[in-house]
C-alpha positions as CSV (number, residue, x, y, z in Angstrom):
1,X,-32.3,-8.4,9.3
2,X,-31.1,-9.3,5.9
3,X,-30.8,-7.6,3.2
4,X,-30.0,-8.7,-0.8
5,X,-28.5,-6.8,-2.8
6,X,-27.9,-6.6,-6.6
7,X,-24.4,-7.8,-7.2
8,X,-23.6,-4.3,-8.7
9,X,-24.2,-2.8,-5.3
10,X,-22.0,-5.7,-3.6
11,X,-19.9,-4.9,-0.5
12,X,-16.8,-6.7,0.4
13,X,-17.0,-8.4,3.9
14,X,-19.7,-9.9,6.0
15,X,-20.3,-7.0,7.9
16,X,-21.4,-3.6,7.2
17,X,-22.1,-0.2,9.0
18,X,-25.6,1.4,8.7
19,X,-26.7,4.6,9.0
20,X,-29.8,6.6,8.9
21,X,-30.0,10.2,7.8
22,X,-32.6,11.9,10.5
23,X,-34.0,14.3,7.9
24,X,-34.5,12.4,4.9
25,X,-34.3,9.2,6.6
26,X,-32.3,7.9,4.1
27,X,-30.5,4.4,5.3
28,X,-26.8,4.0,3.9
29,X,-24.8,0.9,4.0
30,X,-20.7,1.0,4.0
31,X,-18.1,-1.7,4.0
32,X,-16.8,-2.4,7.8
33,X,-13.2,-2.1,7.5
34,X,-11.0,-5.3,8.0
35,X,-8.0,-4.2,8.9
36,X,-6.8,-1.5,12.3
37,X,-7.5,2.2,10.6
38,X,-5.5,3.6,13.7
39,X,-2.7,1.3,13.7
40,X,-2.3,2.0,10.1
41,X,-2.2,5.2,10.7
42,X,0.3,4.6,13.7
43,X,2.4,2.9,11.3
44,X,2.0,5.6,8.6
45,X,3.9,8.1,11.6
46,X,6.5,6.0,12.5
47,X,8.4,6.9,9.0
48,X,8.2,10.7,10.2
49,X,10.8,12.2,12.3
50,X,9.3,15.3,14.2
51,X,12.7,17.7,14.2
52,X,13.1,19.7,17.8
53,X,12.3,22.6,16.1
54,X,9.3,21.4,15.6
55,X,8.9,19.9,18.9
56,X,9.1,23.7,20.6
57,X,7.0,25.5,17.8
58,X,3.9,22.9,19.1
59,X,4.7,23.6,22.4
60,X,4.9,27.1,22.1
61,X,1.4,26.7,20.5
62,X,0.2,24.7,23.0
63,X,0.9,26.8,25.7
64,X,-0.8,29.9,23.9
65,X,-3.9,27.8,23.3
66,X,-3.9,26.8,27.3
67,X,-3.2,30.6,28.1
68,X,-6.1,31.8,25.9
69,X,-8.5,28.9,27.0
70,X,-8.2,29.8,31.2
71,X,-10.1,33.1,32.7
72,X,-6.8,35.2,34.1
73,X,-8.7,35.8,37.0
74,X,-8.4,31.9,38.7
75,X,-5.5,31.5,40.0
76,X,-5.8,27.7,40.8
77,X,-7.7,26.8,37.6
78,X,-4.4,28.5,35.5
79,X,-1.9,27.0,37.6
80,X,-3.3,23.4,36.8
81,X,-3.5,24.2,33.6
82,X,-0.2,25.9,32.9
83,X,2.0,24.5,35.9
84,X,4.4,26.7,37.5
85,X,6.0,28.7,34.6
């Protein structure tokens, strides 16, 4: 399908996204981007150095989130989930 536009409502690139709102059934149409979003944001985290501080105050979150996510009373489902600590 194509569609025309006024060139007020131009979008750079050849291709677009569309989308269609279920309740109003409103169609919108947004720019496809050009360029890698996740490697830009890849790139973006290379600059950032993650101290070990850090490092242990995730894992310590991590392991409370896996603790709180496991029933206590499976044994085999917390031990592949938490290891042997």
């Amino acid at each position: 399908m194509t569609v025309v536009l006024p060139e007020d409502y131009g979008l750079e690139g050849d291709e677009v996204y569309v989308t269609r709102d279920e309740a109003s059934g409103d169609v919108t149409l947004s720019p496809r981007p050009t360029r890698n979003v996740w490697q830009d944001m890849f790139d973006e985290m290379d600059g950032y150095e993650v101290s070990d501080e850090d490092w242990e105050i995730f894992d310590a979150a991590l392991r409370e989130a896996r603790e709180d996510s496991v029933p206590p009373d499976d044994r085999r489902i917390r031990e592949l989930f938490l290891g042997d600590e």
